[in-house]
C-alpha positions as CSV (number, residue, x, y, z in Angstrom):
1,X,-6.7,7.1,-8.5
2,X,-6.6,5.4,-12.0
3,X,-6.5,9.0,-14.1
4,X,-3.8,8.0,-16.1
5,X,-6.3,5.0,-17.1
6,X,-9.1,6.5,-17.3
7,X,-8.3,10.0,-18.2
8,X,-4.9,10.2,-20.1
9,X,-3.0,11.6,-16.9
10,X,0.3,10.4,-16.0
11,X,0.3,11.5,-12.4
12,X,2.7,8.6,-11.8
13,X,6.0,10.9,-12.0
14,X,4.2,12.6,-8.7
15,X,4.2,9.6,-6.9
16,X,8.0,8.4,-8.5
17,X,7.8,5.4,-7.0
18,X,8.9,6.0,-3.7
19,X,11.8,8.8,-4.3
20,X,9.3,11.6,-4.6
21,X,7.5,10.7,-1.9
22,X,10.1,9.5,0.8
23,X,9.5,12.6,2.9
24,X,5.1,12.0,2.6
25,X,6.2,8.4,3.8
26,X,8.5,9.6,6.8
27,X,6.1,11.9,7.9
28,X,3.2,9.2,7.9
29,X,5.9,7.4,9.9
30,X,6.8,9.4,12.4
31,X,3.0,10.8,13.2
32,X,2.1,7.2,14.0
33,X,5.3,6.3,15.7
34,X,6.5,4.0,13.0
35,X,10.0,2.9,12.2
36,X,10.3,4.0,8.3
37,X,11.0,1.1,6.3
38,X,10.9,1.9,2.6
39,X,10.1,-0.3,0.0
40,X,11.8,-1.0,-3.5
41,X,10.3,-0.6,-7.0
42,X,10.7,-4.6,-7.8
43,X,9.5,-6.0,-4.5
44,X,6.2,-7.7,-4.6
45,X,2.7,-6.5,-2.9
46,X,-0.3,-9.0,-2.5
47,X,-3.4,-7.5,-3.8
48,X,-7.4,-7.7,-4.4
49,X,-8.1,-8.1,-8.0
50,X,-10.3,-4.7,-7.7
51,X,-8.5,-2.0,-6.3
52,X,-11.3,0.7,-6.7
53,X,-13.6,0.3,-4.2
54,X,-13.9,1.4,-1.1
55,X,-12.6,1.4,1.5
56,X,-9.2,0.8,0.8
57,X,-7.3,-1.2,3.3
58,X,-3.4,-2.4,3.6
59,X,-1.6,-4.6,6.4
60,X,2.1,-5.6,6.4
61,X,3.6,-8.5,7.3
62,X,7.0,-9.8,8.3
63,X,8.8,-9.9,4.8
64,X,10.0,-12.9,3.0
65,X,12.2,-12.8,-0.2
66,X,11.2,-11.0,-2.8
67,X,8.4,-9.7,-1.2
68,X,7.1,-6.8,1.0
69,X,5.4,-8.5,3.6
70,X,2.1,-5.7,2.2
71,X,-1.2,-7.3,1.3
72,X,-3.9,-4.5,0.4
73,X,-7.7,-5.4,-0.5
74,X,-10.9,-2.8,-1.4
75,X,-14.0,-3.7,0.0
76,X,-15.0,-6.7,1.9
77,X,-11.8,-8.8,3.1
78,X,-11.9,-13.2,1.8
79,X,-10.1,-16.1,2.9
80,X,-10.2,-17.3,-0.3
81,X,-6.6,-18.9,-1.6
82,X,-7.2,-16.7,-4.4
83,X,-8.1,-13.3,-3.0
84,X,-4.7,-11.7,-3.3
85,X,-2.0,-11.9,-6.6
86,X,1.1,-11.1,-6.6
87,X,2.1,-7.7,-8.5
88,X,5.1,-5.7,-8.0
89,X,5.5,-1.9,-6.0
90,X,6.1,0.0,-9.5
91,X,3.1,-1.6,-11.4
92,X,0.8,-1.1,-8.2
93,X,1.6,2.2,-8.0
94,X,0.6,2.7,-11.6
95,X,-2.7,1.6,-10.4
96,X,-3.0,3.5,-7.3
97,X,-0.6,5.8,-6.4
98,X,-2.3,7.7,-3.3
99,X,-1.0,4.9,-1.7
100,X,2.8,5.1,-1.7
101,X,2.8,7.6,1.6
102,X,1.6,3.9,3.4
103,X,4.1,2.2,2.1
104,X,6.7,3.2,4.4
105,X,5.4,2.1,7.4
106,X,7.1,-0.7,9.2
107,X,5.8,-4.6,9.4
108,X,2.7,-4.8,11.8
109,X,1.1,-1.7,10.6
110,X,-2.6,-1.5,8.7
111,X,-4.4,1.2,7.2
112,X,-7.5,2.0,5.9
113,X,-8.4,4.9,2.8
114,X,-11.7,5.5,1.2
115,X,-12.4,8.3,-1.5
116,X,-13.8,10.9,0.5
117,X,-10.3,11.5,2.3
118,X,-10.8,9.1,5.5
119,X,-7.6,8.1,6.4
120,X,-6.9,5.6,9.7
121,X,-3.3,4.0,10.0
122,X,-2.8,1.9,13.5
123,X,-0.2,-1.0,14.7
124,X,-1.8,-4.3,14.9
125,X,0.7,-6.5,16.8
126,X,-1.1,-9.8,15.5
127,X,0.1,-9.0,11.7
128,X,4.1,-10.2,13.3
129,X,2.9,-13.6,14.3
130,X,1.9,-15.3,10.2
């Protein structure tokens, strides 16, 4: 998760933002019969302000500039104004990278992590009405 935080591990190279791991994200793709649309480095992501917890959920939206159309959250979900900030693909990744194989996976699509390797992606047509 954090180890190059928390340990001195640079395992970000292994998860080189999104060029390393375009065949990981195709594959998520095409097991949950997903259009593959990749992200770029500079784009931004909406997240929680505490990105360790668990589980670890993600949904994407219809894009708008600039932006990825992700929002990902740990724990208990808020409709506070506030829940979600703005940070960009390459410093999110730097935070958790077990996450770029999701980040493929077209507009409409959720998924939910935790740390004990439960993994559940699934289309939620609701996400393409916001």
């Amino acid at each position: 998760m954090e180890s190059r935080l928390e340990h001195g591990v640079d395992e970000l190279f292994n998860h080189d933002c999104l060029s390393v791991n375009l065949g990981n994200q195709k594959e998520i793709c095409f097991i949950n019969d997903s259009i593959w649309l990749p992200v770029h480095n500079d784009l931004i992501v909406g997240v929680s302000t505490d990105l360790s917890g668990t589980p670890l959920n993600g949904l994407r939206h219809p894009t708008d500039i600039g932006t990825t159309g992700w929002f990902i959250w740990s724990g208990e979900f808020s409709d506070d104004e506030n829940f979600f900030k703005p940070i960009c693909v390459q410093h999110l990744l730097q935070i958790r990278p077990d996450i770029v194989i999701y980040l493929g996976l077209d507009v409409g699509f959720r998924f939910q992590i935790n740390s004990n390797g439960y993994q559940d992606v699934w289309y939620d047509e609701s996400l393409l009405n916001i």
